[in-house]
C-alpha positions in Angstrom: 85.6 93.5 103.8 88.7 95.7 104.0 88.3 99.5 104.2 88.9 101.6 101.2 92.2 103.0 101.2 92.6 106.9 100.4 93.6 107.4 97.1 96.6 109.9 96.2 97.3 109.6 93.0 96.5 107.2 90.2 98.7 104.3 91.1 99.3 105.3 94.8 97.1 104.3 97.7 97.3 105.0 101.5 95.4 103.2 104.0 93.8 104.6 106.9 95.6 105.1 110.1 95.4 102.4 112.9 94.0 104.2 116.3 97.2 104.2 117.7 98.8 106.1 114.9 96.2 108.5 114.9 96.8 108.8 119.1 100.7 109.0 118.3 99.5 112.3 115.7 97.1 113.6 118.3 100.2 113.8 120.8 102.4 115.0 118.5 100.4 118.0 117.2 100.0 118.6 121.0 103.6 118.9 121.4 103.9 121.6 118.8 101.4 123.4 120.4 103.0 122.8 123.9 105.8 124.7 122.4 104.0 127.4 120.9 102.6 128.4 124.3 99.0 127.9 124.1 97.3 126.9 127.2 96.0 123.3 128.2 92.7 123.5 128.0 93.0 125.9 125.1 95.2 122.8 123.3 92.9 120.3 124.8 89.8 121.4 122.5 92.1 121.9 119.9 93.5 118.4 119.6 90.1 116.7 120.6 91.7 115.0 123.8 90.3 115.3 127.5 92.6 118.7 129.6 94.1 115.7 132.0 95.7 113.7 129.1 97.2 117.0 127.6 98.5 117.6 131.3 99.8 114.1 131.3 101.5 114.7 127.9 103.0 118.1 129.2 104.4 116.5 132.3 105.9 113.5 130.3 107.1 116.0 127.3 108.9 118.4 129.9 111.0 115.3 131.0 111.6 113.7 127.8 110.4 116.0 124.9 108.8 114.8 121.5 110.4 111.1 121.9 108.4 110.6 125.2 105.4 110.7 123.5 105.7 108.6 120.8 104.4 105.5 120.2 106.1 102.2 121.7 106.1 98.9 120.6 103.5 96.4 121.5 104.5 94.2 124.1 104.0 90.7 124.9 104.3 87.3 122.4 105.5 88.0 119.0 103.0 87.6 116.0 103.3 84.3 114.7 102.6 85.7 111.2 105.2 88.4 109.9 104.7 91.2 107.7 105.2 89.4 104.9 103.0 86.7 105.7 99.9 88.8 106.4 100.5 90.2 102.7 100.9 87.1 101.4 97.2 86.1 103.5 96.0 89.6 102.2 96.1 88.7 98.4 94.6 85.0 98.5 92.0 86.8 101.1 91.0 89.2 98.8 90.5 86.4 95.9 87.6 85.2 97.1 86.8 82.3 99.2 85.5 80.4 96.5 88.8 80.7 94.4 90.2 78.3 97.8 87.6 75.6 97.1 84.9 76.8 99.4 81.2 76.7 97.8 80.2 80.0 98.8 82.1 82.9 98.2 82.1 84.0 102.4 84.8 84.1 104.6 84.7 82.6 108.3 87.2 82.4 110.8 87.5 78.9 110.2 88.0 79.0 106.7 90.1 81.8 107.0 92.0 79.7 109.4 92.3 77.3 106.9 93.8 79.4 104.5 96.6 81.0 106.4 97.7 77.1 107.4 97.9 76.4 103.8 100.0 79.3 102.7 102.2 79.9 105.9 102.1 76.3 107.6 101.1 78.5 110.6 97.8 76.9 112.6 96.0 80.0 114.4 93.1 80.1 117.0 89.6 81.5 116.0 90.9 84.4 118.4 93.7 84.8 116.3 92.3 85.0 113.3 90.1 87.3 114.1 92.8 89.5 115.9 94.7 89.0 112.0 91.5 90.0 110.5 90.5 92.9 112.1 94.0 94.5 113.8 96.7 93.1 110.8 94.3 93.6 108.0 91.7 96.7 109.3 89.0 94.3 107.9 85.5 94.3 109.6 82.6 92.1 110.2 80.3 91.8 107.3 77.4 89.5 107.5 75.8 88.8 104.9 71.9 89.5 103.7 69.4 87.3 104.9 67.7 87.1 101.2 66.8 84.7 99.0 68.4 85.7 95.5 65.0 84.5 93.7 62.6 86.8 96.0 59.8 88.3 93.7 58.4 91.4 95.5 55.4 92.0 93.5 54.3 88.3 93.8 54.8 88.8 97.7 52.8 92.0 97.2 49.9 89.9 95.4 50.0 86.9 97.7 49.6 89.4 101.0 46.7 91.5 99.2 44.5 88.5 97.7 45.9 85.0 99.3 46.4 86.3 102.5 43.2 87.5 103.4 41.4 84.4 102.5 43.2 82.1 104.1 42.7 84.2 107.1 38.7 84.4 106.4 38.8 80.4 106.1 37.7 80.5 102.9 
């Protein structure tokens, strides 16, 4: 299931930051109280961050101010989805399963899989769909509960207290 997003207003939502925004914030606020003159260790317990990496940030913001620490862009192979794509995978996502033609209204890799090849043409690994799920998306596992819908509690109740006990007996 995706996270809630923080709502603003009535029509405007925000999601959460990804961990490396919230990294790239941490370092920022650091850098404006590099340049207020507090202490490391002092700005250390302040920004929730370990005295070495604030020592690390100093060094690297002395050479190359603010701009050093910012955030860079993720090396390595392209996505094969774009932006749009992922949005595009998002909405049908978020219509259910079942409105794709699966029985059960649950989402697996594999049927998620199937899903983004039907929409984008684009055939992903179980890896990747996962990565799509949980980095692109900010979804997270959800299994579901291992219940039968038609459990009756009090005839489980009544079956432990009198059945039980005399089929254990032998009777």
């Amino acid at each position: 299931m995706p996270p809630e997003p923080e709502s603003i207003g009535p029509e405007v939502c925000v999601p959460p930051l990804t961990r490396p925004q919230l990294a790239e914030a941490r370092r920022m606020r650091a850098v404006e109280l590099f340049e207020r003159g507090h202490p490391d260790a002092e700005l250390a317990r302040m920004v929730g961050s370990h005295p070495e990496s604030v020592r690390r940030w100093k060094r690297l913001w002395e050479q190359g101010r603010a701009r050093a620490l910012r955030r860079r862009p993720a090396g390595g192979r392209p996505p094969k989805l774009d932006d749009s794509q992922v949005e595009v995978v998002r909405a049908a996502l978020e219509q259910g399963a079942q409105t794709h033609g699966f029985e059960a209204d649950l989402w697996t890799l594999e049927r998620v899989g199937v899903v983004v090849e039907r929409l984008t043409g684009v055939e992903l690994a179980r890896a990747s769909v996962w990565r799509l799920l949980t980095g692109r998306l900010g979804w997270s596992l959800q299994r579901p509960r291992r219940q039968a819908v038609e459990r009756d509690e009090a005839e489980i109740a009544r079956w432990v207290a009198q059945e039980w006990p005399r089929i254990k007996k032998g009777r």
